[in-house]
VOPAGU-2260 file (C-alpha; in pm, 1 decimal, decimal comma):
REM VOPAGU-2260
SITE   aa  ch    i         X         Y         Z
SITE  UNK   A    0    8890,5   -2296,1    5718,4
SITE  UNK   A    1    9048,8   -1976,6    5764,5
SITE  UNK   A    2    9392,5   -2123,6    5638,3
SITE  UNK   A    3    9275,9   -2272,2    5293,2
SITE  UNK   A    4    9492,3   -2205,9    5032,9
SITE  UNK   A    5    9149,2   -2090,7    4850,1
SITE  UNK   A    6    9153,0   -1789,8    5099,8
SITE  UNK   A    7    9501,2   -1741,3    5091,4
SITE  UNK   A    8    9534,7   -1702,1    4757,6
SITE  UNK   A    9    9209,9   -1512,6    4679,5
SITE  UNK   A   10    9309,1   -1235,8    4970,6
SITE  UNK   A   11    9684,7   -1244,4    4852,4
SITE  UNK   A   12    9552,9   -1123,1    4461,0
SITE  UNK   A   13    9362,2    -821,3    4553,7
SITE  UNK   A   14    9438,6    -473,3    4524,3
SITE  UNK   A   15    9241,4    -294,0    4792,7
SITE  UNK   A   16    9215,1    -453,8    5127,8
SITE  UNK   A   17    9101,6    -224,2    5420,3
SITE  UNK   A   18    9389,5     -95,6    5642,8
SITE  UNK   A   19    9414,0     -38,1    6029,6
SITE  UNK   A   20    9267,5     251,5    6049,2
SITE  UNK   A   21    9461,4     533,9    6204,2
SITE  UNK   A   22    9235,3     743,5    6415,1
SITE  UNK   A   23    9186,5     374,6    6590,0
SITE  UNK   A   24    9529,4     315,1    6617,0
SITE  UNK   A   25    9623,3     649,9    6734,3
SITE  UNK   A   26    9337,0     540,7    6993,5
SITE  UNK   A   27    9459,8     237,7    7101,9
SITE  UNK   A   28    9783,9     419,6    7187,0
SITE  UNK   A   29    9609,0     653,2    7409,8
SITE  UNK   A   30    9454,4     360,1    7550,0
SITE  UNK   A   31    9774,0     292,3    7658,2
SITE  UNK   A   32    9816,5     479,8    7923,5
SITE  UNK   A   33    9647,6     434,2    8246,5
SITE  UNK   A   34    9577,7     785,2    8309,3
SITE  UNK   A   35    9404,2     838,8    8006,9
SITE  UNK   A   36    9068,6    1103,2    8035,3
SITE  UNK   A   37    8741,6    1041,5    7845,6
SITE  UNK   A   38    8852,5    1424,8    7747,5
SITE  UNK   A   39    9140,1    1314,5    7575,7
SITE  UNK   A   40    8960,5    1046,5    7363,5
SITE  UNK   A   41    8703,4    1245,4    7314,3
SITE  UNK   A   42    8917,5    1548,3    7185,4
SITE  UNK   A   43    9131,9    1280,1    6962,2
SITE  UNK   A   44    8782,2    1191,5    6761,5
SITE  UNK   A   45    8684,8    1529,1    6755,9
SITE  UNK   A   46    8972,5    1622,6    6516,3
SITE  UNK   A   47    8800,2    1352,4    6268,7
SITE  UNK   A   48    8436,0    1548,1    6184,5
SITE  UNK   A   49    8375,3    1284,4    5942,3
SITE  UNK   A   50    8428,7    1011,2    6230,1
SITE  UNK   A   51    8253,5    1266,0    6480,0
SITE  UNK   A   52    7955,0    1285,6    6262,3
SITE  UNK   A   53    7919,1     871,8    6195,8
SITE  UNK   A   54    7999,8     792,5    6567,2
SITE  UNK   A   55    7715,3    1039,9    6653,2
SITE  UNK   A   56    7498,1     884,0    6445,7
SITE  UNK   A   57    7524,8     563,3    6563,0
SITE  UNK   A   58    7518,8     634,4    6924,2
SITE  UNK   A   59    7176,0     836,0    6918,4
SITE  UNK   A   60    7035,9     514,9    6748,8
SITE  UNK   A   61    6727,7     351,8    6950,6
SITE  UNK   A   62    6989,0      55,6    6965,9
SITE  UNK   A   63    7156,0     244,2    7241,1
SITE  UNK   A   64    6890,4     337,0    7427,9
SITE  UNK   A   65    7033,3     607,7    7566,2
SITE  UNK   A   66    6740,1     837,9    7673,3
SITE  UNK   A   67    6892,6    1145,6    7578,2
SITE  UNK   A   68    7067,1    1308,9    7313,2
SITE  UNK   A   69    7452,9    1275,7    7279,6
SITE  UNK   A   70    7616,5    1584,5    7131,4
SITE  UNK   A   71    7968,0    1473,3    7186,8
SITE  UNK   A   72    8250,4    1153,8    7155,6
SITE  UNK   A   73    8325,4    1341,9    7518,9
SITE  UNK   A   74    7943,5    1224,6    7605,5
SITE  UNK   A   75    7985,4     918,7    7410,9
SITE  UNK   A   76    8225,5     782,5    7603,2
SITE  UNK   A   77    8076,1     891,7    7927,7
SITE  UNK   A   78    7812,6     689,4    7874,0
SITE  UNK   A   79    7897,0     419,6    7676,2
SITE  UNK   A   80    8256,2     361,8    7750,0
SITE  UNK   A   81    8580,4     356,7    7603,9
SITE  UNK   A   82    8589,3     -10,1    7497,8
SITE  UNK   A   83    8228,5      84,2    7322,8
SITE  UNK   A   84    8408,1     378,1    7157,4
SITE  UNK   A   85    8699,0     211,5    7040,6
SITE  UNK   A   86    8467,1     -39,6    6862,7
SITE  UNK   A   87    8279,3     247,5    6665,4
SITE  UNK   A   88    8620,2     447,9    6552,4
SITE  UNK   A   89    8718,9      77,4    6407,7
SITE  UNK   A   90    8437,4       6,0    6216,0
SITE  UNK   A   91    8368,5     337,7    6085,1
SITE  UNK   A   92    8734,7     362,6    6001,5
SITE  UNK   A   93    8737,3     102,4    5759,5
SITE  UNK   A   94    8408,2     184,7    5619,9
SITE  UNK   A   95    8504,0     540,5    5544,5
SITE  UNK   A   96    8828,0     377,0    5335,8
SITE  UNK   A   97    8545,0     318,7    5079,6
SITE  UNK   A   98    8330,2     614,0    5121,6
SITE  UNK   A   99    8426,5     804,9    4784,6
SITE  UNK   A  100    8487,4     460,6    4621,3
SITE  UNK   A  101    8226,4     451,5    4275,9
SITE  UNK   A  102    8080,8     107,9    4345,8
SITE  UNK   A  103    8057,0     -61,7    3951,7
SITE  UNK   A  104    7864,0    -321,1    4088,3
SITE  UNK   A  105    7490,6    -271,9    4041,6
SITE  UNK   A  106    7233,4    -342,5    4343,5
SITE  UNK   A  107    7552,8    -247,8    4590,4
SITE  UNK   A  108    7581,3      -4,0    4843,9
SITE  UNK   A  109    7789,7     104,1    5070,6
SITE  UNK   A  110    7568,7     303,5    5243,7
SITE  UNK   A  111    7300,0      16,6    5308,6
SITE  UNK   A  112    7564,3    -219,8    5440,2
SITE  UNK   A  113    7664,9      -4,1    5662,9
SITE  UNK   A  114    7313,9      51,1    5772,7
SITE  UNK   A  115    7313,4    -334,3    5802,1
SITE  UNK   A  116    7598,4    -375,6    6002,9
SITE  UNK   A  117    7569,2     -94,1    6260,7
SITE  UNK   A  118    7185,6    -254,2    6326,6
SITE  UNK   A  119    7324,5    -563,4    6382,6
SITE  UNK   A  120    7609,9    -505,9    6571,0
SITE  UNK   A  121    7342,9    -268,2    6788,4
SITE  UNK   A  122    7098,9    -592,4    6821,9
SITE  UNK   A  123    7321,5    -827,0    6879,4
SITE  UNK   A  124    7457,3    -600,4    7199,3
SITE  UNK   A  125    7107,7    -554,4    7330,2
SITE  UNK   A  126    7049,6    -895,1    7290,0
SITE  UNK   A  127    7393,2    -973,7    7513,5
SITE  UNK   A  128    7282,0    -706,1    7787,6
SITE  UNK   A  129    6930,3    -910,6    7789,6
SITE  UNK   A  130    7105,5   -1246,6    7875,6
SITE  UNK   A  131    7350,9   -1071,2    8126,0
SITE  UNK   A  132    7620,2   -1191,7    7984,5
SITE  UNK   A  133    7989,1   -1064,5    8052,9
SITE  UNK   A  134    8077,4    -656,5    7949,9
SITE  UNK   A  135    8358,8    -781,5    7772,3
SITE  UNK   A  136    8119,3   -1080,1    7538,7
SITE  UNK   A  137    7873,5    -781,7    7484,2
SITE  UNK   A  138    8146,6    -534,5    7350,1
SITE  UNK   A  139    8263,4    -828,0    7158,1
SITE  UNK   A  140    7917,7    -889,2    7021,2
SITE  UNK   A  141    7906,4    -456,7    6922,9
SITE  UNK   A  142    8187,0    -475,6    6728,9
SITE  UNK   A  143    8167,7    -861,9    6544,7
SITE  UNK   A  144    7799,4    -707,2    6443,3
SITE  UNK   A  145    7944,0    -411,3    6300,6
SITE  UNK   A  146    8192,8    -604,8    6110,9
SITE  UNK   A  147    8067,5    -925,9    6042,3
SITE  UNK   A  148    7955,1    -821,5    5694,6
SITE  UNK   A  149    8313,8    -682,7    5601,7
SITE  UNK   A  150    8365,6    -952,2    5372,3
SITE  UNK   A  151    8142,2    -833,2    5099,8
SITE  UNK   A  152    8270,8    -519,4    5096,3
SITE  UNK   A  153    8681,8    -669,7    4989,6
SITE  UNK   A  154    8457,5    -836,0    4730,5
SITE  UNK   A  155    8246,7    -623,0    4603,0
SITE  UNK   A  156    8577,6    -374,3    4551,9
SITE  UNK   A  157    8876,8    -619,1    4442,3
SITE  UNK   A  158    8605,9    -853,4    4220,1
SITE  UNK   A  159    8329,4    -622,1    4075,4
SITE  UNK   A  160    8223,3    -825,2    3751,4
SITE  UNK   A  161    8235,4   -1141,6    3975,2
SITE  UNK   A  162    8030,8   -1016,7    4245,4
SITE  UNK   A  163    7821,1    -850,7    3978,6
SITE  UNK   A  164    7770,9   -1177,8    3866,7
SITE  UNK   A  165    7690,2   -1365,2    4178,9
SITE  UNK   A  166    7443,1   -1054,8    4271,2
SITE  UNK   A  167    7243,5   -1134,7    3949,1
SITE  UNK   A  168    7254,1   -1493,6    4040,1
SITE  UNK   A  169    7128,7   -1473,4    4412,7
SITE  UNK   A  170    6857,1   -1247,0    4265,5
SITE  UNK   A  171    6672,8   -1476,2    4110,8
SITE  UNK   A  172    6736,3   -1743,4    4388,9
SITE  UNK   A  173    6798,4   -1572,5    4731,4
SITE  UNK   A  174    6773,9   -1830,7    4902,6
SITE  UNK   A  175    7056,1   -1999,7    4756,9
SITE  UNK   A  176    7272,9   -1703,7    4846,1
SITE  UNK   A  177    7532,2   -1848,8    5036,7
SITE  UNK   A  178    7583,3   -2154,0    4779,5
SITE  UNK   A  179    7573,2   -1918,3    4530,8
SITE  UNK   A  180    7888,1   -1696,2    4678,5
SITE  UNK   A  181    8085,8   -2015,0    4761,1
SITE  UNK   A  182    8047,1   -2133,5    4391,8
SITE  UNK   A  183    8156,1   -1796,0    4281,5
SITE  UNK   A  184    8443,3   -1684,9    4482,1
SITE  UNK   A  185    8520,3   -2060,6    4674,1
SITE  UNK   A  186    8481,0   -1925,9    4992,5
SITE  UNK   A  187    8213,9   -1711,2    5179,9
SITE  UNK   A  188    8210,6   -1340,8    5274,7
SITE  UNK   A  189    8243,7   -1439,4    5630,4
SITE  UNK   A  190    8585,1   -1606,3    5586,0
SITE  UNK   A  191    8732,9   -1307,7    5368,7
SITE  UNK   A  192    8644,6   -1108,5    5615,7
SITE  UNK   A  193    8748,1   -1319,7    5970,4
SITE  UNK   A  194    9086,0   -1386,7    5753,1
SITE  UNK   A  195    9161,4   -1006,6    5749,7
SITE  UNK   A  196    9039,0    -972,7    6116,3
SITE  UNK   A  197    9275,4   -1308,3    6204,3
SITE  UNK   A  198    9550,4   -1110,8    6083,8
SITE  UNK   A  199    9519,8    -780,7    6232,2
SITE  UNK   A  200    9505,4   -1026,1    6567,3
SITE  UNK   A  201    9154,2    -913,5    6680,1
SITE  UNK   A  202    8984,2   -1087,0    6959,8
SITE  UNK   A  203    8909,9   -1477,8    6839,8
SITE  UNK   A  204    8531,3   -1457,7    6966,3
SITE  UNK   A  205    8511,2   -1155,6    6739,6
SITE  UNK   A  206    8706,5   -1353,2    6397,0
SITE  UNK   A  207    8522,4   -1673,7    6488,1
SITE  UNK   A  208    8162,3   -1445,5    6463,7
SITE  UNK   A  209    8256,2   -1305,1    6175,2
SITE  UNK   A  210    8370,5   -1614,7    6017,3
SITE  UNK   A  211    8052,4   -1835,9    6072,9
SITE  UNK   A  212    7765,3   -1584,2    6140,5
SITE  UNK   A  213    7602,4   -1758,3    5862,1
SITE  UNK   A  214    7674,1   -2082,7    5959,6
SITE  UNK   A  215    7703,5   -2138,7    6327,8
SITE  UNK   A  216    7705,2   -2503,5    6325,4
SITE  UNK   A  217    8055,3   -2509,7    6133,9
SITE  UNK   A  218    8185,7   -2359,0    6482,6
SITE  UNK   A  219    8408,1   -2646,3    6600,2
SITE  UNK   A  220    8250,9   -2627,7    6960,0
SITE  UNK   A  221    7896,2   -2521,2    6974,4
SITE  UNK   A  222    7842,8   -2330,9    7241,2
SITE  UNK   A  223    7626,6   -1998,9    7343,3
SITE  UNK   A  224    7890,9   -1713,6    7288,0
SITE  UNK   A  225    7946,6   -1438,7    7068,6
SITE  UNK   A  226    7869,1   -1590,1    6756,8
SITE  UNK   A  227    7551,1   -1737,4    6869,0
SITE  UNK   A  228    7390,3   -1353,5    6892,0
SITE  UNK   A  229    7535,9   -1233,5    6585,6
SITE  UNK   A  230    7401,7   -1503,3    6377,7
SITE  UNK   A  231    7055,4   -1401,3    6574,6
SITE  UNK   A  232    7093,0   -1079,0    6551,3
SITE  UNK   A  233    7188,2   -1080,5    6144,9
SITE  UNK   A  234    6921,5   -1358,8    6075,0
SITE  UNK   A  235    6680,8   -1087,9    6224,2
SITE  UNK   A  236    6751,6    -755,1    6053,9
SITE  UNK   A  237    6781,8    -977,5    5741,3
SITE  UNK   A  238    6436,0   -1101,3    5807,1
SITE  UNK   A  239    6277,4    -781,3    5923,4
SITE  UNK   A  240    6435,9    -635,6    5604,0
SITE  UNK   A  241    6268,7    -872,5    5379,1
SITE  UNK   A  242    6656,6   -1026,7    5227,4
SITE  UNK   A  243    6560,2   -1383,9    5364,3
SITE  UNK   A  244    6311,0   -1579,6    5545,4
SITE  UNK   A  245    6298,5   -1639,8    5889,7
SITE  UNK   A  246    6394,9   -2014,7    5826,4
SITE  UNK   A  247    6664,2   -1926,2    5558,2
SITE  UNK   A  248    6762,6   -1659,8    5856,7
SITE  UNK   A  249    6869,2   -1854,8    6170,8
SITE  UNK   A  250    6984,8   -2196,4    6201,4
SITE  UNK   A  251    6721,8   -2341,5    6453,0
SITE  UNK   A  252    6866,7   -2639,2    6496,7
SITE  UNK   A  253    7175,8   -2408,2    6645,4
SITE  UNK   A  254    7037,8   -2238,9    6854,0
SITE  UNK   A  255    6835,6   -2562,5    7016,8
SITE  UNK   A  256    7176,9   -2662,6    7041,6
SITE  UNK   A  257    7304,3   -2402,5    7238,7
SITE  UNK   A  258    6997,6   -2389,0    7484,7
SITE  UNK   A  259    6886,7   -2023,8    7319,2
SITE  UNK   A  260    6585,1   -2107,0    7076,7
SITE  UNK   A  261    6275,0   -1987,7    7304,2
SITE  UNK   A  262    6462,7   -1669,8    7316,9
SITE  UNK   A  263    6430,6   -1600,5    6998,8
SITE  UNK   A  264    6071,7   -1452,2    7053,6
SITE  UNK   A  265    6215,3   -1216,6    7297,9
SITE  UNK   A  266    6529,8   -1126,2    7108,9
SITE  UNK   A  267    6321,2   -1014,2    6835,8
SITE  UNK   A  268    6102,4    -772,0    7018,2
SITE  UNK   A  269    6448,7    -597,6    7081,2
SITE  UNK   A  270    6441,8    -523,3    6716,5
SITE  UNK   A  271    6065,3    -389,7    6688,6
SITE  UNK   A  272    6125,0    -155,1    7000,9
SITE  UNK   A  273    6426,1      -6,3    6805,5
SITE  UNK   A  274    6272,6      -8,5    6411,4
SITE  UNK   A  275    5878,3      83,1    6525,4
């Protein structure tokens, strides 16, 4: 899917695709070295207010469940961890590209999908720590949450009258949504997005959530992973948001698939304890 010449091409035209962003890259060379101090990452996003402020944010959300305030990316990644860390500076990175961006499309904020994303990718972790899965498939869960939703944003910037268009379209038929976009652009938001991720050689769980977390059955092998709790996770917050119906929301006949559907009851009291 991912190497259509539909994509291709569509990704190839535009003006204003999200780059690397630095701060993250400047991170992952710190990374680097073994003897690396939480100090030194923590001074490093420190120098960013902007990034200091949005990580902040984030990680005093009920998602985290911290119990206490953090006042600090030195606390941060205490408590959370580097890998955590390094998720947030990625995802905030290449939102903030778009922060002072004038949106011309009507009915589209930045500002609410990043709400969207960062509530996802917070659910779909708590959701991983519930099943006990791996640290690694719950970081991995974090950050294809907060990203998963990328897609929209490349369209919404490089095709305003388009995705004007295919707003005003979906409005009168959400749940037709995701035939709508297809029709309009000849791929989905997921795709544009994975395609970027694909690229920029992020971890294939991660690309692959990002690519299908509308449509988990399209996964080649369907199996409980990464994907599996994002598509929860996003079919959730949509819900509990009122943007589609539980049924238009998850793919049941998924998640019986992957041995997960009488979780869902319990998976969604995640998101009540952190949106009372």
């Amino acid at each position: 899917m991912l190497g259509s010449e539909k994509i291709k091409s569509l990704i190839s035209g535009m003006q204003s695709l999200p780059s690397m962003p630095a701060l993250y890259m400047e991170m992952m060379q710190l990374l680097a070295d073994p003897n690396v101090s939480v100090r030194q990452v923590g001074d490093l996003i420190e120098q960013d207010p902007a990034m200091t402020a949005k990580t902040l944010q984030l990680v005093n959300s009920a998602f985290f469940g911290l119990g206490r305030h953090v006042s600090s990316p030195h606390d941060a990644a205490s408590l959370l961890g580097l890998d955590i860390l390094k998720s947030l500076v990625l995802s905030i990175g290449i939102f903030s590209q778009y922060d002072d961006i004038r949106f011309p499309v009507k009915g589209f904020s930045i500002e609410a999908l990043w709400r969207h994303c960062s509530r996802v990718g917070g659910l779909a972790r708590q959701m991983a720590e519930a099943e006990g899965v791996a640290k690694q498939m719950a970081q991995d869960c974090l950050l294809a949450g907060l990203l998963h939703d990328i897609g929209k944003l490349i369209l919404a910037v490089n095709l305003p009258a388009e995705y004007q268009q295919m707003l005003d379209a979906v409005a009168a038929e959400p749940d037709q949504a995701d035939a709508i976009e297809q029709a309009a652009f000849g791929t989905s938001h997921g795709a544009v997005g994975a395609y970027l991720f694909g690229l920029w050689g992020l971890p294939e769980s991660v690309v692959e959530a990002v690519a299908f977390h509308n449509h988990p059955g399209q996964q080649r092998e369907v199996v409980f992973g990464v994907l599996s709790l994002v598509h929860v996770a996003s079919g959730l917050v949509n819900q509990a948001s009122q943007v589609k119906s539980l049924a238009n929301a998850i793919d049941l006949e998924y998640l019986a698939a992957v041995g997960k559907e009488e979780r869902l009851e319990s998976w969604a009291t995640l998101l009540d304890e952190a949106d009372p």
